[in-house]
Steps between C-alpha positions, in 0.01 A plus 500: 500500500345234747700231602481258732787344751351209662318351148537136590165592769303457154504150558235549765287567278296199464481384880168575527413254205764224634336509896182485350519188275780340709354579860247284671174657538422609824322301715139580579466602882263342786225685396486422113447765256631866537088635570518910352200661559553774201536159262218595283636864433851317376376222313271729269428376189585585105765654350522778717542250829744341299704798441454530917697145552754594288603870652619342855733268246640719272518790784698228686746464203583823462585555869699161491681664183578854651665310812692276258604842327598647855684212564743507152606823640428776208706801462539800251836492358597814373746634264891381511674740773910515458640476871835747535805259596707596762837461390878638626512789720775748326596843610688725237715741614651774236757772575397857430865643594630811284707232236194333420419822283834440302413441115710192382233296411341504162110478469358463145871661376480772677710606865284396785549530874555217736181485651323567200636163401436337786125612542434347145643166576364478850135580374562186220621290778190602750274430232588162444454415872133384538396354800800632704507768780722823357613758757746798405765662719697820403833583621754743498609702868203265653256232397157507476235320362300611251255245447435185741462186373197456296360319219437825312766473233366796294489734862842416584653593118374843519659546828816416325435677244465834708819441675747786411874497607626678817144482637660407838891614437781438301651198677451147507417294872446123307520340875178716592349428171482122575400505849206733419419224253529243747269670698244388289573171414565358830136470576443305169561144450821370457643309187351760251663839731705683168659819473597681180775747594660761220747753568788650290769611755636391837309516839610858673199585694255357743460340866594141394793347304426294191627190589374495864110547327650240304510235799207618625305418139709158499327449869140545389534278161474786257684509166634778417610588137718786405528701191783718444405770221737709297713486158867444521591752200400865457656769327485774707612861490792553766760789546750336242228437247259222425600154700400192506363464843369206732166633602463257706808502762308513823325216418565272836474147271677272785253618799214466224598097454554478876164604577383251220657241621447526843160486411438225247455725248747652185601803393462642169689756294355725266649762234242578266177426462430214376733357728314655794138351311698152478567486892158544587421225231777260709300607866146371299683208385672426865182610656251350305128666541215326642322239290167621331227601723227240618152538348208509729110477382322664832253215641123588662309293681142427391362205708360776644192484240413164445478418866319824614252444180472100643383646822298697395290248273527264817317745651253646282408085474476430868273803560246379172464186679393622821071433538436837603120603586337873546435560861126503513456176289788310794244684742218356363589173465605476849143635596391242357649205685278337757 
């Protein structure tokens, strides 16, 4: 579609029209008339010289037209274009220690592990985050990242879902898991700088303590938000019989909230899950996404045509004017001066 930005020029239209009736005439020079020695050949006679008088007129209105054309800007608008909005910036970081394969979860009624639990939710919660930056960092004797951040939410769910537990040990370093995350969002503006940290024990491995990443998170404005995952009841099979068992013991809850708090952020507790689907449901709600995207229609210039055609008439008019002569009748009629 052809559109047109500057469509007020239309009202140049008639100028031409206005100057001439308007205008004083101009006034004859010293010398009177305008003598043209080719007079004869443009006054003609008939219909056919009449048609002659009219072509410099309407030739002159068409050129006056294409410039008027050029002038109202035209452009080819194309189709609508959705823009991607840049919204928050949020790492996830999951544990992948050896109790994240403990099965006290239920998934559709039946035992599932930990992780299994968690990779459903998280892949709901990733999916509902359009227009936001998603990274992923796996922990358990070390940290790592497994996918920067990007805005490819579907790229960074199938990481997650090929994570396995004990792909990197047995033990959990949560201090090393959130400064490899901060790593990554330092560089990133600040205000919208969130990480999304889930564990199920207490920190016992790693270079840096919990808390300590903690303060340095709280330094570079980054939320972070903790999930602690795990039931509280399982019967379990012991050496005096089945128990009723807290599977969840090691679960370090008070450095979890520090860290949360520290931060600006909360922590979250989660024992089945549903519960674990409804803290990821609080983090949308506390961290809403980015309004929809903006809608671009892709703009192209065309003054381009009009002008270049204008030019080109202005021209091809100026050369049909010019009284051109063969060579041997100029030579001839010099010869024949006295």
């Amino acid at each position: 579609m052809i559109s047109f930005l500057w469509p007020f020029a239309a009202l140049l239209l008639p100028l031409p029209i206005l100057a001439r009736r308007f205008l004083p005439p101009r006034p004859e020079g010293a010398a009177g008339a305008i003598r043209v020695p080719f007079f004869g050949a443009l006054a003609g006679g008939g219909t056919a010289a009449a048609r002659g008088r009219r072509l410099p007129a309407i030739l002159a209105w068409v050129i006056w037209l294409l410039l008027i054309a050029a002038l109202m800007r035209p452009v080819l608008v194309g189709e609508p274009a959705p823009l991607p909005v840049e919204g928050r910036d949020i790492m996830m970081a999951v544990d992948l220690s050896g109790s994240m394969a403990r099965e006290d979860f239920l998934a559709g009624g039946r035992p599932a592990t930990r992780l299994d639990v968690v990779k459903a939710a998280a892949r709901d919660f990733i999916g509902r985050r359009a227009g936001d930056r998603i990274g992923l960092v796996l922990f358990s004797d070390r940290a790592y990242v497994q996918a920067p951040l990007t805005f490819d939410r579907a790229a960074v769910s199938g990481f997650l879902d090929e994570a396995q537990v004990g792909l990197t040990g047995t033990e959990t370093a949560i201090g090393d898991a959130i400064a490899v995350s901060l790593q990554r969002l330092r560089d990133r503006p600040q205000g919208d700088r969130v990480l999304v940290l889930l564990t199920d024990g207490a920190s016992n491995a790693g270079v840096l303590d919990p808390v300590r990443a903690a303060e340095l998170a709280a330094e570079l404005n980054v939320r972070v938000y903790t999930i602690g995952v795990g039931a509280t009841r399982m019967v379990a099979q012991t050496a005096l019989g089945r128990q009723v068992v807290n599977p969840s013991a090691d679960l370090d809850e008070a450095t979890l909230t520090r860290i949360a708090d520290m931060t600006g952020g909360r922590f979250f507790r989660a024992t089945d899950a549903e519960g674990l689907a409804d803290v990821y449901r609080a983090i949308d709600r506390i961290e809403p996404v980015a309004s929809d995207p903006q809608v671009v229609r892709p703009e192209v210039s065309m003054l381009h045509w009009p002008l270049g055609l204008a030019l080109i008439l202005a021209l091809a008019a100026g050369l049909a004017r010019l009284p051109l002569a063969l060579p041997g009748e100029r030579l001839r009629k010099t010869e024949a001066r006295p």
